[in-house]
N, C-alpha and C positions, 0 to 999 in steps of 0.2 A: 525277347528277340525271336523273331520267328524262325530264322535258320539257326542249328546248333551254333553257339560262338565258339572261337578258337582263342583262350585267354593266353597273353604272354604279360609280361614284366621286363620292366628294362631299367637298369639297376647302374647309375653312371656315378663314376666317382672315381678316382688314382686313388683316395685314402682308402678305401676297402680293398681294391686290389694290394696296394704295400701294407695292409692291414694295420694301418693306423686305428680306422672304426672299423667294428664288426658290422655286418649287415644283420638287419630286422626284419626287409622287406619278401624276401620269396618264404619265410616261413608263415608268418602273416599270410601275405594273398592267400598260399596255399591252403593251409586251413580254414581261410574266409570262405574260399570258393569249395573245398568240400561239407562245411556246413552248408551249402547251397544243391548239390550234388553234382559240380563240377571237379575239372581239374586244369592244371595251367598245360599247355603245349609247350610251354618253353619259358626258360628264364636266362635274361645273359646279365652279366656284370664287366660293365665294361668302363675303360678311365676316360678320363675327359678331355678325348679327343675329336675336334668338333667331323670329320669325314667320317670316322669311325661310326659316332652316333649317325650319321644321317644314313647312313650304308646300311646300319644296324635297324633303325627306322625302316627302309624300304626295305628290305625283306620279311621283317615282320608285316607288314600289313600287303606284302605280295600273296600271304597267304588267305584262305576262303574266309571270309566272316568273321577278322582281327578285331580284338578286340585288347589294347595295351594299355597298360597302368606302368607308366614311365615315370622314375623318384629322381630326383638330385636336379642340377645345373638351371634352376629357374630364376635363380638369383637377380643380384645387380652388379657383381665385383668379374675382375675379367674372364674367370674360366667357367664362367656359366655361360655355355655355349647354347645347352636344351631348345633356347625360346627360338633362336635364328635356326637353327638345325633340324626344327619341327619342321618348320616355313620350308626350307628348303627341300624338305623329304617328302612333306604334306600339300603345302599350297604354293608361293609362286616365287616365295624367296624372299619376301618382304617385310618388315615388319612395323605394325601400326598404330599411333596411339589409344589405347584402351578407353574410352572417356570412363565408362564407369570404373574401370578398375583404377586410373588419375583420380578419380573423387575419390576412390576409399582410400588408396595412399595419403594424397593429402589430409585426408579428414582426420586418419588415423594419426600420422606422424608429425603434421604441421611444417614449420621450416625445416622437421630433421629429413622432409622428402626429394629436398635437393641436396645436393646435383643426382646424387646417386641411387637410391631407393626408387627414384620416379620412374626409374629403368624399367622397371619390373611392371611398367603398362603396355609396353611396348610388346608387342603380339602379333602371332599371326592373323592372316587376313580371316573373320568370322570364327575367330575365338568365343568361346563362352568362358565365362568364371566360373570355379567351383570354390566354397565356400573355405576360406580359413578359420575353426575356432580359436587356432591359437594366440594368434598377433593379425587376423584381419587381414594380410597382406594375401591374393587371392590367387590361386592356381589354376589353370583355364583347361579345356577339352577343345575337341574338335573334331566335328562331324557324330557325335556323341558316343564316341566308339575309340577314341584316342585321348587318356585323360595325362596331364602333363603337373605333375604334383615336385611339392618337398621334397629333399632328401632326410628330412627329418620324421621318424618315425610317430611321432607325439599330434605333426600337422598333416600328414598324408594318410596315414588310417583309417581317421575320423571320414576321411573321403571317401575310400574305397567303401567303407561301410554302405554308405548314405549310396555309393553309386552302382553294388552292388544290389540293394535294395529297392530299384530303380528299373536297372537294367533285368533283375530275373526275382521278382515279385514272388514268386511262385517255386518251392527248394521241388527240387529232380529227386525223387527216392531210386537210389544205388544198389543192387542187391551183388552181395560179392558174399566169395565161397573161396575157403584158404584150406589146405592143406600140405606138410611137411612130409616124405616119402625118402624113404632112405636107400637112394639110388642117385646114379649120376641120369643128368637131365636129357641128357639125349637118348634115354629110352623113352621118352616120351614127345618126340620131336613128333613125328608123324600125331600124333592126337594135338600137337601143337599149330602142323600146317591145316588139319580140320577146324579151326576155331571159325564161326560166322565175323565177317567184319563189324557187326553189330556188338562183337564180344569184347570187352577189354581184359588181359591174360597178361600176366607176366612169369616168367620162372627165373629164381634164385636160386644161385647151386651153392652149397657150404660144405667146404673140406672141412674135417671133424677128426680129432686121433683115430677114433673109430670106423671113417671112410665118410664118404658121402652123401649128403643131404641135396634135395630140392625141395624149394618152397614153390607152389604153383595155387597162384591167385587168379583166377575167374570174378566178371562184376559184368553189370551190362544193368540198363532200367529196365529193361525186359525179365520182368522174375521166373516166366517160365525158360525162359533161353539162357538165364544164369545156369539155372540148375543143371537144367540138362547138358551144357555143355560142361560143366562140372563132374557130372554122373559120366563124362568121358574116358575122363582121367580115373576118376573109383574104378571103370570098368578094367580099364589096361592093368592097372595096378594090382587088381583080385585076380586075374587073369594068372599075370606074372607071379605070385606069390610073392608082391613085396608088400613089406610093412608100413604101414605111411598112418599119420594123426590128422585130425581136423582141428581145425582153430575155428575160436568166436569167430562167427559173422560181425559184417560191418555195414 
């Protein structure tokens, strides 16, 4: 993609919230999309409420360069709401017989594709399929940047794989720089508000019997702008006479 993308997740289902099932899904993306050398902007899990999802939809893709991998409610039984909820957040409200994806229903199921299963052709306006290896029954995209999958992790994986490798051909090399410092973090706020927006930083404080830790992580694909803004924090820290450790790079 030629502009940075902004990857989210959108994770629908009441049984994960009352933790009926555990969720698989934002672990997955997340590690998919950092063997790529991305990361997600945001993950929400939310139950299956059909306003809620579409609310949830339109702010995700209010944002620059969305790009969403949305799991559950694609179904054919009542509370798969997903298919109509896209339409409504994405296109015009409508939903449309699939021809190709009515052929693979039928072909696949035979008479078991009525009344009910046949549902599941039923689409937004200028849906694409994306491929199910599991049982065939096919999950669509739209606008190639909004992929609308499973809530089953065995049939929406195999997606993301195939649509990661697609969308970013080519892995981003990362360079990040960690270190642990045995101080509270707001001695380091000011080297915090210096960081380039190019930079990605976070700091983690850890209470300890023995007092206080930060953990202060630096990354950026700029290897010379990792470091040195890295060499910011070594400098304060040598300065101050505090103690602090390096960790592996990543």
């Amino acid at each position: 993609m030629k502009n940075t993308p902004h990857f989210f997740t959108l994770i629908i289902g009441t049984e994960i919230l009352n933790r009926r099932r555990q969720d698989a899904h934002f672990d997955f993306v997340s590690k998919a999309l950092a063997s790529k050398g991305y990361k997600l902007s945001g993950s929400f899990v939310i139950e299956d409420d059909p306003a809620l999802i579409v609310q949830t939809i339109r702010f995700i893709v209010s944002h620059p360069n969305p790009v969403l991998f949305s799991f559950g409610g694609i179904g054919s039984t009542p509370d798969d709401y997903t298919r109509k909820c896209a339409s409504i957040a994405l296109k015009d409200g409508q939903l449309l017989v699939h021809q190709e994806a009515k052929a693979i229903i039928e072909e696949t199921l035979g008479d078991r594709a009525y009344p009910h299963a046949i549902k599941m052709a039923e689409l937004p306006k200028d849906a694409m399929l994306l491929d199910n290896i599991i049982n065939n029954m096919p999950a669509f995209s739209l606008e190639e940047r909004y992929f609308f999958m499973p809530g089953f992790p065995e049939m929406s994986h195999p997606m993301v794989d195939t649509i990661l490798e697609k969308l970013l051909p080519q892995s981003k090399v990362y360079y990040r720089h960690t270190l642990t410092a045995l101080c509270k973090e707001s001695l380091l706020i000011e080297v915090m508000e210096k960081m380039p927006k190019e930079v990605e930083f976070s700091s983690l404080p850890k209470l300890h019997d023995e007092g206080w830790r930060v953990s202060i992580s630096v990354a950026s694909d700029d290897k010379a702008l990792a470091l040195e803004s890295f060499q910011m924090y070594e400098e304060v820290l040598k300065a101050k006479g505090i103690v602090y450790s390096l960790e592996d790079e990543a």
